[in-house]
C-alpha positions in Angstrom: 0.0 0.0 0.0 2.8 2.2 -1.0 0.0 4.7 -1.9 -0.9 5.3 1.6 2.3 6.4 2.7 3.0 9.9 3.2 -0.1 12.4 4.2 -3.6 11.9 4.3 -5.5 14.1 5.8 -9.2 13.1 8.3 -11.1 15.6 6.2 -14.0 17.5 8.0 -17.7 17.4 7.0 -18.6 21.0 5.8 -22.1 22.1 6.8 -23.9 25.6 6.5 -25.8 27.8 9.2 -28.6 25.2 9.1 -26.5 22.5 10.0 -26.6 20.7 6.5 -23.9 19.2 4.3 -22.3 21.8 2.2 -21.6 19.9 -0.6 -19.9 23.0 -2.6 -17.4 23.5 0.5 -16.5 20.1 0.4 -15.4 19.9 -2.9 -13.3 23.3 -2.5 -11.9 21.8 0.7 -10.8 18.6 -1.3 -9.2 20.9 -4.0 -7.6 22.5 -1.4 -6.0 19.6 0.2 -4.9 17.8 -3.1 -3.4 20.9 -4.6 -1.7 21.6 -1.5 0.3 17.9 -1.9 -1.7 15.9 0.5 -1.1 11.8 -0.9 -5.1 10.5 0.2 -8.1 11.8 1.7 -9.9 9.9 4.8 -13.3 10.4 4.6 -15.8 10.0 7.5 -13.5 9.5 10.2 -13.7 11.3 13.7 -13.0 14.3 12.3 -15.4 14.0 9.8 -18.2 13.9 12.1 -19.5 10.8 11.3 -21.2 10.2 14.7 -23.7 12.8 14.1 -24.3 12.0 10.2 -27.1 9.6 9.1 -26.2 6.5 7.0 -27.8 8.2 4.1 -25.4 11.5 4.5 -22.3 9.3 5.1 -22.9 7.8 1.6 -23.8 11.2 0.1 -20.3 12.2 1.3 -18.6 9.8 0.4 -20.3 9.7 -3.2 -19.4 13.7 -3.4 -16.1 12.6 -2.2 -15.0 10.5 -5.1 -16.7 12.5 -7.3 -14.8 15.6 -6.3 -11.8 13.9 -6.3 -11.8 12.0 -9.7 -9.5 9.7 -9.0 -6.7 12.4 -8.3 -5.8 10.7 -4.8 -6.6 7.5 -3.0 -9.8 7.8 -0.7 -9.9 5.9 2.7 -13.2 5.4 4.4 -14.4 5.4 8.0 -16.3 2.4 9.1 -16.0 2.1 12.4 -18.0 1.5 15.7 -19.1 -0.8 18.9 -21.2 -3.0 17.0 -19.5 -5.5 15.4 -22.2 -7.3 13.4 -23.3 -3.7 12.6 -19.8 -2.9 10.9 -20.1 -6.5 8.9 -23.9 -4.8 7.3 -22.3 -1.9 7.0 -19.3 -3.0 4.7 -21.2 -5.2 2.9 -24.0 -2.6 1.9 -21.9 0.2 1.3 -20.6 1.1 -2.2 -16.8 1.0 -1.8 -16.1 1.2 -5.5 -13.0 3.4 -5.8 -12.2 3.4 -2.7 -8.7 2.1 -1.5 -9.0 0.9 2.3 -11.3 0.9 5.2 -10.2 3.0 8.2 -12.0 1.1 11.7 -11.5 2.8 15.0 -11.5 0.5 17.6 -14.5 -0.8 19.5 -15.9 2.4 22.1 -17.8 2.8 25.2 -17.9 -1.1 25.6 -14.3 -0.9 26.2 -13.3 -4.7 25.2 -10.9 -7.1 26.4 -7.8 -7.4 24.0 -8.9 -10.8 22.9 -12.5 -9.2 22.1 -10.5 -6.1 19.8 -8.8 -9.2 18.4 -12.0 -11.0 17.3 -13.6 -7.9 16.5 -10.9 -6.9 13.7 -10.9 -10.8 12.5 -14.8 -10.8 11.7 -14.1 -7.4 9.9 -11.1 -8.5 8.4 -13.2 -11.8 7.3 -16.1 -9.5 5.9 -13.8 -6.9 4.4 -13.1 -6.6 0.4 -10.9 -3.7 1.0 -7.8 -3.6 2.9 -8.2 -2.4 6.8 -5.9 0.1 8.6 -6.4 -0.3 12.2 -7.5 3.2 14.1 -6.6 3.0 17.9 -7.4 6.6 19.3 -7.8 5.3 24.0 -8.4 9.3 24.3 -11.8 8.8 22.1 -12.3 5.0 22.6 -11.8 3.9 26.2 -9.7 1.6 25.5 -6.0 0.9 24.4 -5.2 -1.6 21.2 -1.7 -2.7 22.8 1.2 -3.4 20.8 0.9 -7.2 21.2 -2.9 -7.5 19.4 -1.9 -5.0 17.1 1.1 -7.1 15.8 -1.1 -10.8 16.2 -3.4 -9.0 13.7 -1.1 -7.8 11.6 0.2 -11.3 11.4 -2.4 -12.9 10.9 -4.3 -11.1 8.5 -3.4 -9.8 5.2 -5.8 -7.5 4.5 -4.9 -5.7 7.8 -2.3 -3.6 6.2 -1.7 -1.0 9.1 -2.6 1.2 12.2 -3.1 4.5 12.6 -1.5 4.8 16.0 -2.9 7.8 18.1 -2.3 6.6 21.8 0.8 9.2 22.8 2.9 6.7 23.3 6.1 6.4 21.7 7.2 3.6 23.1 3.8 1.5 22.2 4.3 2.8 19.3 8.2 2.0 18.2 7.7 -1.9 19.9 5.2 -1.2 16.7 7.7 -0.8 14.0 10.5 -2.6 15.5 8.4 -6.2 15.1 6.0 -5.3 12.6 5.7 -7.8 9.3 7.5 -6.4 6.2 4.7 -3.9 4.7 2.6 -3.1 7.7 2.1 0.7 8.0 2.2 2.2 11.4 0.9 5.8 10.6 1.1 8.7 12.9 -2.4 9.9 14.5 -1.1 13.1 16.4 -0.4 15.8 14.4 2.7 16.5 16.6 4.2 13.4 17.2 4.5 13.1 13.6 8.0 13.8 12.9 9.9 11.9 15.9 7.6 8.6 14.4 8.3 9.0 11.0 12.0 9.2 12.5 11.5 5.9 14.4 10.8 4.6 11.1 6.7 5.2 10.5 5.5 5.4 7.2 3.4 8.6 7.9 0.4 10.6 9.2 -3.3 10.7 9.2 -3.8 14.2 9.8 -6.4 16.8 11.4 -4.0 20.1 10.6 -2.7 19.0 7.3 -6.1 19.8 5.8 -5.6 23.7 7.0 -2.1 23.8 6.3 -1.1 21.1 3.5 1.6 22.6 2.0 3.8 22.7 5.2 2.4 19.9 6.7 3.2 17.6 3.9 6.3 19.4 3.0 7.6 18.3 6.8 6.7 14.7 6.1 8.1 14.5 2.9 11.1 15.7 3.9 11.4 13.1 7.5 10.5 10.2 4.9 13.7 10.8 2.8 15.6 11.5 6.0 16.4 15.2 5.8 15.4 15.8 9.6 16.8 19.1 9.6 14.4 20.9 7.3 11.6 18.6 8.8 12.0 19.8 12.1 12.0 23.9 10.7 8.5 22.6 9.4 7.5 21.0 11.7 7.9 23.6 14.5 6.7 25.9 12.1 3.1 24.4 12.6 4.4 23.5 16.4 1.9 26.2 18.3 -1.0 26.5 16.3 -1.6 22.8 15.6 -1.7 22.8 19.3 -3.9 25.6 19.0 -6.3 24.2 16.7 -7.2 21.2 19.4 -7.5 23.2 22.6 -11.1 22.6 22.4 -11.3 20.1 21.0 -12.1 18.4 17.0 -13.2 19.7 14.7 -13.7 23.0 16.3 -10.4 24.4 15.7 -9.7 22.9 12.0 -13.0 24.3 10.8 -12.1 27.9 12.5 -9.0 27.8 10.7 -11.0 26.3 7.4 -13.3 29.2 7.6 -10.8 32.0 8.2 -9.0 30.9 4.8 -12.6 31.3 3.0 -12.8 27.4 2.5 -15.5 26.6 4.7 -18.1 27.7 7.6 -16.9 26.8 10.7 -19.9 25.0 12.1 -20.1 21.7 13.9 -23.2 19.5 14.9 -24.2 19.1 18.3 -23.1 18.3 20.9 -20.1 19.6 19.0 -19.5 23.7 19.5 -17.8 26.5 17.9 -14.6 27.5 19.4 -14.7 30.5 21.6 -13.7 34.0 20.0 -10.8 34.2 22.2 -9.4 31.0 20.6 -10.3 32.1 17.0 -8.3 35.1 17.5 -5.8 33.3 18.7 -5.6 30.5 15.9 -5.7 33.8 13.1 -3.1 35.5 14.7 -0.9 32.5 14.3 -2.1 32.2 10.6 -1.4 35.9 10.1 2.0 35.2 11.5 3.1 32.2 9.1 1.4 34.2 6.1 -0.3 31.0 5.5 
């Protein structure tokens, strides 16, 4: 899956005053992301919203996605949840054509044993005719995919062809790469732990900020994939404060603030979701203003 290395980017689910899908914003912001270098697109992830969408809106997305896109990038998609037989009905009903992988956050609320995560991913794995890239995200999910299943899976299954690692832990995370089968991809899910696990030898980044910022963002992780760590870490401290910025109250708040103050989308979210506060916004357009970005 050499086509998922590099930087994709969780996109966010535009929507207007009302609260509905902006369908026009959406395909700007996709433009937006490809011609600023990004290598795929995940759609309906976290960030996306996806809790709060219908099943009917999800595949409205993800039809606008691909259409919008036309075939410039791969496209990931978010199925994911605490249901497993729900997940099974799910891939089997939804219309993955052009599509390169499934994205599947871990099992949340219900907070599973590690053998349960196991069989979880092995009946998806079983269901699947994509490729699956593991999404373990405790913060979100309650629960912690340790190093140990996530290895036994990759092992075992050969359509499981990577994880998107966003615990915060480094060491979980390099016991990751330094046993991994040959072609597993461990992928970075913090923004800013990005460059020291691309130097520990990860293969890359699912992203929240590179969607704002994609032309630094996936200058930085071009430049720590061929090595040259010096010009990586310029860029990637570069984006240092205001990616921090952009999650002090949490996602997607502060993406779509910074979305909207570049003209690319309106910055609101679905409840239980809320704006950021004006103090913040001010705060994340100063550091815009700053970077001339």
């Amino acid at each position: 899956m050499k086509n998922l290395i590099g930087t994709g980017v969780a996109l966010i689910t535009p929507f207007n005053a009302q609260h509905q899908i902006d369908f026009n914003a959406l395909e700007r912001h996709i433009s937006h992301c490809i011609e600023g270098g990004v290598e795929y697109l995940v759609v309906m992830g976290t960030t996306g919203e996806n809790a709060t969408l219908s099943a009917a809106e999800k595949n409205q997305v993800l039809a606008a996605a691909k259409e919008a896109n036309n075939g410039r990038v791969p496209l990931v998609y978010g199925i994911g949840g605490s249901n497993t037989a729900q997940l099974v009905e799910t891939i089997e009903i939804t219309n993955l054509e052009g599509v390169s992988a499934i994205l599947s956050v871990s099992p949340y609320y219900n907070k599973p044993t590690q053998e349960g995560i196991y069989q979880h991913y092995k009946t998806l794995s079983e269901a699947a005719p994509l490729p699956i890239i593991l999404y373990n995200v405790p913060g979100r999910t309650g629960s912690n995919i340790s190093a140990e299943t996530t290895l036994r899976l990759a092992r075992d299954f050969d359509n499981i062809i990577g994880i998107k690692e966003a615990s915060g832990d480094l060491e979980q995370v390099m016991e990751i790469i330094n046993q991994r089968p040959e072609g597993f991809l461990v992928i970075s899910g913090e923004d800013n732990l990005t460059l020291p696990i691309i130097a520990s030898g990860g293969d890359g980044v699912i992203s929240v900020s590179g969607q704002a910022f994609p032309s630094v963002f996936t200058e930085m992780v071009r430049n720590a994939l061929a090595g040259e760590i010096k010009t990586a870490q310029k860029l990637h401290y570069r984006l240092f404060e205001v990616t921090k910025l952009l999650f002090a109250e949490g996602n997607p708040g502060g993406v779509k603030a910074a979305l909207d103050l570049q003209k690319i989308c309106e910055p609101y979210l679905r409840q239980p979701l809320w704006k950021v506060s004006q103090g913040l916004r001010e705060a994340i357009a100063d550091e815009i203003e700053k970077q001339q970005l």
